[in-house]
N, C-alpha and C positions, 0 to 999 in steps of 0.2 A: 412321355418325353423324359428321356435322363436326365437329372438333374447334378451339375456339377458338385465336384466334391467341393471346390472352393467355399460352396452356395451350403452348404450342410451347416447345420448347427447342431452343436452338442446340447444335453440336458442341461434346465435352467441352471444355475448355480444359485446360494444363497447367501444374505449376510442382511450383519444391521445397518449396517451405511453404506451407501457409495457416494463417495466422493469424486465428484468431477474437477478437475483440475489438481495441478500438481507445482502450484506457486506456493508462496509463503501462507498465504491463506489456506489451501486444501493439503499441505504438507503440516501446518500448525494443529489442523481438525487433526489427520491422522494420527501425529506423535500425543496428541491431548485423549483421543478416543483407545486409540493401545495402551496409555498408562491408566485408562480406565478399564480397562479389561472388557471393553468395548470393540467384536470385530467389526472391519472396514475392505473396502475395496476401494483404492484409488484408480483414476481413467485420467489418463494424462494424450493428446492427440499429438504432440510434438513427441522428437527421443529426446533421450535423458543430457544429451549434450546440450542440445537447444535448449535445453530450459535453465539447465546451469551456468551458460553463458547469461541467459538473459538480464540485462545491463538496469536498474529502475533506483530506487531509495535507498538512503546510505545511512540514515538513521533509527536506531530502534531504541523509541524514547524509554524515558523512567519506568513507567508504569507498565510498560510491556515487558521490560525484562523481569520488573519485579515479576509478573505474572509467570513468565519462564522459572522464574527462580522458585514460585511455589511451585510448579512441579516436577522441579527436582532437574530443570532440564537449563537453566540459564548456561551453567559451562561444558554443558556436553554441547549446544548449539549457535552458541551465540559466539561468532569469533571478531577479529576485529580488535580494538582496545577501547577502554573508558572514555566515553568525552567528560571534554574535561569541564564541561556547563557552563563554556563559555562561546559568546556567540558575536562575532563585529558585524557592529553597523555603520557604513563606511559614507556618511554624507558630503558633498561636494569635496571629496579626498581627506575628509579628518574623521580619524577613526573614535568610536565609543561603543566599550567593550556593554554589553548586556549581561548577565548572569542567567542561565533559565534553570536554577539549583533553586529547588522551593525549600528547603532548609530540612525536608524531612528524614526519616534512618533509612536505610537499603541501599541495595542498590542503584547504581546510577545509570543516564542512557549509554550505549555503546555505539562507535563509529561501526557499523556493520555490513557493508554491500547488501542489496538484496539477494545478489547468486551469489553470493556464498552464505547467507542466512539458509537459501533453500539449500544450496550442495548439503551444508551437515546435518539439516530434517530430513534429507531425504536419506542420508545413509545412517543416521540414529534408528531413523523407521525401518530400513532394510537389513540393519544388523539385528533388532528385535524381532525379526520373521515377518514384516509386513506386506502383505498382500498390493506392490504397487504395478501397475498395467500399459506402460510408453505406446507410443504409436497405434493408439486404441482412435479407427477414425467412424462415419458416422454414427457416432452417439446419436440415439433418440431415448426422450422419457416415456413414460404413460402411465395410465393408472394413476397419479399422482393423489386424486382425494380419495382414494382408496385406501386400504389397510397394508396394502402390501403392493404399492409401486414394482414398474419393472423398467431396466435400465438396457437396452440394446445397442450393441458397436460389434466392430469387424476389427479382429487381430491384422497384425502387420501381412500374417501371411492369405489375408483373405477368408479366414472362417467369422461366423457369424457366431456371437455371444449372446447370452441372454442372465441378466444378474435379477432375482428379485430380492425386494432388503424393505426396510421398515421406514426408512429416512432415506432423504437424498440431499448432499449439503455442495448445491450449487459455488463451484467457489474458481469459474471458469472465466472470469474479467467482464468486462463491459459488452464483449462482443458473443459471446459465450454462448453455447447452445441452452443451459441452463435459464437463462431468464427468457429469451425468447420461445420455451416450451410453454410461459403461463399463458394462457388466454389472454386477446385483446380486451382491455378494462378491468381485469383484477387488478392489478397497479396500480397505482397514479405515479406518474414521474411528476416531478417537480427541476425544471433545468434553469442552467446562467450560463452565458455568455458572454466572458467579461470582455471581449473585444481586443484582448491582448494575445500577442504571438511572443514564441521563449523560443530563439534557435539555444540548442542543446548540445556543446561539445567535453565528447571524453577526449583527453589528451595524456600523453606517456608525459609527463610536466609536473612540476614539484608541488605539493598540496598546500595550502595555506595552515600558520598557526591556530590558526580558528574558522569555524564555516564564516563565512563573511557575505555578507548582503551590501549593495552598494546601492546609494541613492547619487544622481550627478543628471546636469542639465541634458545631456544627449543621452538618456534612458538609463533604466535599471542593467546591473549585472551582477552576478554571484557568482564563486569559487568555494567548491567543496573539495574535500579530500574523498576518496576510492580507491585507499590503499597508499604504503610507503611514497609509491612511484607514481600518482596517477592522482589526474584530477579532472573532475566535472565543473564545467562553468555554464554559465546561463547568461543571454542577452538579448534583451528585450528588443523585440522587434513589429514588423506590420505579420497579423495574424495568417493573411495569405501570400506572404513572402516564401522563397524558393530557398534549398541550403545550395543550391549553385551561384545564389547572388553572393554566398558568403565564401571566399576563398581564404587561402591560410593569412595571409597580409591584415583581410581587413578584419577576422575574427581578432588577431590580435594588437591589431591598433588600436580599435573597440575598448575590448577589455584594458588596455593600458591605459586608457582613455577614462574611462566611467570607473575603472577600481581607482583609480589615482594614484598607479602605480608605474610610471615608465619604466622600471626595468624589471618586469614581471617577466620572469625566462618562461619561454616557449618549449615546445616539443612537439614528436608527431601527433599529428590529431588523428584518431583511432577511431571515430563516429562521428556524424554530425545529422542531426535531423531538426526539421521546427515542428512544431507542436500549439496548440489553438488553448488556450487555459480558459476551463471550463468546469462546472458542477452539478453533479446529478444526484439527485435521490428519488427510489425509487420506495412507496409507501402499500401496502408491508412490506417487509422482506421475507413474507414466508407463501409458499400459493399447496395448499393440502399440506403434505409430507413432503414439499419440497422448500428447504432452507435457505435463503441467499446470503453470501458469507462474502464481504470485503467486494471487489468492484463492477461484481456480477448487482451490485446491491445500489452503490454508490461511489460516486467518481470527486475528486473534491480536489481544487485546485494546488498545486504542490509546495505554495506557498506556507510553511509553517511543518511543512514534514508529517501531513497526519492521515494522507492514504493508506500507506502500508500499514500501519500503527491500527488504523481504525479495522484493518483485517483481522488483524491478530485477536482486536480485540472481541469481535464476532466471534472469532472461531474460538476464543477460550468460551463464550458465554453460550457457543452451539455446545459445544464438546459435554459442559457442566449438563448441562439441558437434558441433553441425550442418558448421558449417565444415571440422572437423575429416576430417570423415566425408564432404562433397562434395568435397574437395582431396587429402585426404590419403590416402582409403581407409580413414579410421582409425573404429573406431566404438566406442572402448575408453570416450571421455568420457558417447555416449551410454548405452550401458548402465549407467555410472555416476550420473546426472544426477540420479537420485531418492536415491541414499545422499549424496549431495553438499551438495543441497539442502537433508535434513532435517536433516542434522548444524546446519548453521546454523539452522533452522525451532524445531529444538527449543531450540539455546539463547539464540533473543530470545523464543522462549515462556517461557523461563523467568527470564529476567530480566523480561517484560512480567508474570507473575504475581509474583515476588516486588516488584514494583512496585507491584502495584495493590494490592496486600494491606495493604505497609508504611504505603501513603498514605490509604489510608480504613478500615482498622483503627484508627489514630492520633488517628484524630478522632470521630468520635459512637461511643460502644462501647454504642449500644443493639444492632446487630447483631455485632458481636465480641466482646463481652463485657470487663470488664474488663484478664484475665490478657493476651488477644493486645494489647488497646491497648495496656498496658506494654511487651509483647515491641516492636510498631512503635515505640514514642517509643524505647525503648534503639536499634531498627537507624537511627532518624535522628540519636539523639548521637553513633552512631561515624560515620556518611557528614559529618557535622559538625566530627567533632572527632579522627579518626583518617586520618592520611594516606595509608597501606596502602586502607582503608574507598574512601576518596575517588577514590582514583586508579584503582581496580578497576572503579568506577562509570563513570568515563569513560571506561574501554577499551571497557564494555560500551556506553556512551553514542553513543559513535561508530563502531563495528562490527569485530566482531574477524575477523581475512582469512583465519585458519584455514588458513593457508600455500596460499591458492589464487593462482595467478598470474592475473592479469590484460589482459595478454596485445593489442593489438590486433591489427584484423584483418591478414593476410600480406599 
């Protein structure tokens, strides 16, 4: 029987990594692995539009861009402007400004969209000759405890690929073909449900002075900036609630309402979706030669800004790893990379849970009850009013380095 040409595949190709995904996390691996002189192959299953659009995190704390900044890459990719480390917290309408500036030398976080973090990794990478792959659809793994994994997908126009490579740095999100390739029980997930729903609207509408968190009787809300003209709010809602219950009127009586802001100007609302706030970690992040890097790994609720964060920061401490181990012979970082990781994973988990607790316990106590909203208004009179309280919050605010060197590449 003839076999289609569509159905043909070329000779394997080869490389030291492939990278799945082409977010902030597998665009960070790349630009970290090419300034090691480390080749890669990126596989990205959307095109290059979709991913640059795509809409998530707006800040890229201290500690991250410092890490950008040692390798030489903070102003070629980080765009945006400096926040200015200041942060309101807006309790039944009276506002108290935080600091999350831990006093130390460098630099500091930046206001940065997530697609536009990724649009200038991905064309940093592609101005440097980067091997990056769009519309790359059934990816499968194998071989994985082997020496030399192999990675299989089909081009946009229907030819079948085949890549083998040394690493594979899963870095494809929560849903991602990457984690679901381990076997059932090499993992342990570890999961929360904190029971709380966040409708999520972008709007063409003017940004606030500062990211502002709001605490107020009829639930939590927040206002972030996303640019000159553009702002993301959050409003706390029932977890299995619909964004058609939420029409343009009552999203902003809402918000007017819980910021304690009545003449908070409006504009078109450009997305709206609700969203379930939840936390995963998944224990190791490594299964043979295969790496998990950022939410393919772990998912953490978005209270305190330390998802994206925590990608980046895998993917600096994949990259070192990898380097390590094609230069050096050394492979002491690799087998380390998953104790490494979670040490950090779990404590912005836990400051992202004692966050979300403090800020919407505080406010409607039909589902907290009385006794815990007192315990949250007491932890925000000390983050208010105790400078030990305050200053602990901003080491946590801006990412604590856990005595990792940072290191660029040789």
């Amino acid at each position: 029987m003839a076999v289609s040409t569509r159905e043909l595949s070329q000779a394997p190709e080869s490389t030291t990594v492939v990278v799945i995904g082409a977010g902030p996390a597998g665009m960070t691996v790349a630009n970290l692995l090419q300034r090691s002189g480390v080749d890669c192959v990126v596989l990205e299953r959307r095109t290059r539009e979709y991913v640059a659009q795509r809409q998530r995190a707006g800040i890229v704390e201290t500690r991250a861009v410092r890490m950008f900044d040692s390798w030489g890459l903070a102003d070629r990719v980080l765009g945006g402007v400096p926040h200015q480390g200041i942060l309101e917290l807006r309790v039944d309408g009276e506002p108290h400004l935080v600091s999350d500036y831990d006093g130390s030398e460098g630099p500091t976080a930046r206001l940065c969209p997530q697609q536009m973090l990724v649009q200038k990794l991905t064309a940093e990478y592609l101005a440097n000759g980067g091997d990056l792959r769009f519309e790359a659809a059934d990816v499968s793994l194998h071989d994985l405890t082997g020496e030399h994994p192999t990675v299989r997908y089909r081009t946009a126009d229907g030819h079948l690929r085949t890549l083998t490579c040394d690493f594979v740095a899963g870095c494809d999100g929560d849903h991602g073909i990457s984690r679901t390739s381990v076997p059932d029980g090499a993992l342990t997930p570890y999961a929360f449900d904190h029971g709380i729903g966040w409708l999520t609207v972008l709007a063409d509408a003017p940004p606030p002075a500062h990211p502002l968190l709001a605490v107020s009787p009829q639930g939590f809300a927040a206002h972030f900036p996303r640019g000159p003209y553009t702002s993301r709010y959050y409003l706390q809602c029932p977890p299995d609630d619909h964004p058609d219950a939420w029409p343009d009127d009552r999203v902003w009586d809402a918000l007017r309402t819980r910021l304690g802001d009545p003449a908070l100007v409006s504009g078109p609302i450009t997305d709206r979706e609700i969203f379930r706030l939840r936390s995963l970690v998944h224990d190791p992040m490594q299964y043979g030669r295969l790496f998990l890097v950022g939410d393919a790994a772990h998912i953490v609720s978005p209270m305190g800004g330390k998802g994206m964060n925590l990608a980046l920061y895998d993917a600096d401490l994949f990259a070192r790893a990898v380097r390590d181990s094609v230069h050096d012979h050394d492979d002491t970082a690799l087998h380390t990379y998953s104790e490494r990781c979670l040490r950090r994973v779990w404590n912005d988990q836990e400051f992202s849970h004692w966050m979300t607790g403090m800020l919407h316990d505080a406010g409607d106590a039909t589902g907290s009850g009385p006794f815990r909203r007192g315990l949250a208004r007491a932890r925000l009179d000390r983050l208010f009013t105790a400078p030990g309280a305050a200053r602990a919050f901003s080491e946590l605010m801006t990412g604590l380095e856990f005595g990792e060197s940072a290191g660029p590449a040789r």
